[in-house]
C-alpha positions as CSV (number, residue, x, y, z in Angstrom):
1,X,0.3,18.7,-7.8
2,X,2.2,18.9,-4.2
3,X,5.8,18.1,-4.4
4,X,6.5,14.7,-5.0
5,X,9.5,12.6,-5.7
6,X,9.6,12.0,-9.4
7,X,8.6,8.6,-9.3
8,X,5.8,9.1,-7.4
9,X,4.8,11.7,-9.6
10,X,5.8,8.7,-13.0
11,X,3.3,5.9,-11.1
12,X,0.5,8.6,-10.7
13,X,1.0,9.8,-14.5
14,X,1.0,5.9,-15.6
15,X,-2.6,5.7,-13.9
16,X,-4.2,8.7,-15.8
17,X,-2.8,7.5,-19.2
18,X,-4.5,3.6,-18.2
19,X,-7.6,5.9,-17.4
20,X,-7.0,8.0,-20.6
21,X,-6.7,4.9,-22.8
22,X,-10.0,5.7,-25.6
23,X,-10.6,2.3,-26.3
24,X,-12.7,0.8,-23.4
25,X,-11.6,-2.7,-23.8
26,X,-7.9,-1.7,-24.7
27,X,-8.5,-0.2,-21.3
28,X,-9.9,-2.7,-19.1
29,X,-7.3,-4.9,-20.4
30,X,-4.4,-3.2,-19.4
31,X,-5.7,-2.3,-16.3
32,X,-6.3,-5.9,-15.7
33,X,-3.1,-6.5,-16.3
34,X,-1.9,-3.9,-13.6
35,X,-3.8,-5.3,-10.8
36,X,-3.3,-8.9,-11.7
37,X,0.4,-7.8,-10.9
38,X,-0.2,-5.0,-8.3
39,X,-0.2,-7.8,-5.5
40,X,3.6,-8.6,-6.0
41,X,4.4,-4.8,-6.4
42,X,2.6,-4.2,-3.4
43,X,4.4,-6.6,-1.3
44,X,7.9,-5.2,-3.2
45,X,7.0,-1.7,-2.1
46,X,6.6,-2.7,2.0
47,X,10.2,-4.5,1.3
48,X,11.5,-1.7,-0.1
49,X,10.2,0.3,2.6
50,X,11.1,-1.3,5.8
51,X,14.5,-1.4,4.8
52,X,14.7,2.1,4.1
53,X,12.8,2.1,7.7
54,X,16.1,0.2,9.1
55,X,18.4,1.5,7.6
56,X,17.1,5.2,8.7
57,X,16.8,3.7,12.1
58,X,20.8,2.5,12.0
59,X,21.9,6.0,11.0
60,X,20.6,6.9,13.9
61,X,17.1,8.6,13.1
62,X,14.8,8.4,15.8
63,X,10.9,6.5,15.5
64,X,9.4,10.3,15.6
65,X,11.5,11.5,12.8
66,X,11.1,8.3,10.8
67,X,7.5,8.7,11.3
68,X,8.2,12.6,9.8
69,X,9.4,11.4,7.1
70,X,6.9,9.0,6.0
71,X,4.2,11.6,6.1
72,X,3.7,12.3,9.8
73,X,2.7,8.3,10.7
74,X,3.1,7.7,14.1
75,X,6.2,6.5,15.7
76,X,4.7,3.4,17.7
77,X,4.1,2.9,13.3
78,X,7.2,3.6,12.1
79,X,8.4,1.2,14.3
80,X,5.7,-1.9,13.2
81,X,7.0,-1.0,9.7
82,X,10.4,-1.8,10.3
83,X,9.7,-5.4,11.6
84,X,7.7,-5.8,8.9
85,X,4.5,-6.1,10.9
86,X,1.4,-4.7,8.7
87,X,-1.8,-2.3,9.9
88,X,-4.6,-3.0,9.4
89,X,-7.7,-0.2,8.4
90,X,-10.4,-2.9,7.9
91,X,-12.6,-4.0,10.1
92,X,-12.0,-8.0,11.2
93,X,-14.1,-9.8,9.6
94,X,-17.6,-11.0,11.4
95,X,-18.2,-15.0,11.8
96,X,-21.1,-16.3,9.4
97,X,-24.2,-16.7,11.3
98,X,-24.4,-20.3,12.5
99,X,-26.9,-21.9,10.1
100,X,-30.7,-22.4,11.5
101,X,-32.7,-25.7,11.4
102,X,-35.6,-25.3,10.0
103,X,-38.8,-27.9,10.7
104,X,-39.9,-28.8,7.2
């Protein structure tokens, strides 16, 4: 494993013991339970972030290093992070095709 903070390295452990979990329905019911709360944690993590972004930014660090530090991001990204604007890696998604009259 690279070097990681020790948390990181707890969360990643707590995903192989859900995946090592012998009983398949013991399993899929505790990793239900994870994602059914992942989308709070998610949102708590980017909270967490950006104000570790700012408060980098008010000791003086500049975007580039910032963008170092968060695993070589760009700084134009580093920035977006900090005003809590979010990127996006998915493609928008594509209108439904009007619907068709049909003679019948």
């Amino acid at each position: 494993m690279t070097d990681q903070p020790e948390e990181v390295r707890r969360l990643l452990e707590a995903i192989d013991a859900l995946e090592a979990i012998q009983d398949d329905a013991a399993c899929a019911s505790a990793v239900t339970e994870v994602l059914n709360q992942w989308p709070s944690q998610h949102s708590r993590l980017r909270e967490i972030r950006q104000q570790r972004v700012r408060a980098l930014k008010a000791q003086g660090k500049t975007w580039a290093e910032i963008g170092t530090i968060l695993g070589g991001v760009h700084p134009t990204r580093a920035q977006q992070i900090a005003t809590g604007l979010r990127g996006s890696k998915r493609p928008a998604k594509k209108a439904p095709p009007p619907d068709e009259e049909r003679d019948t």
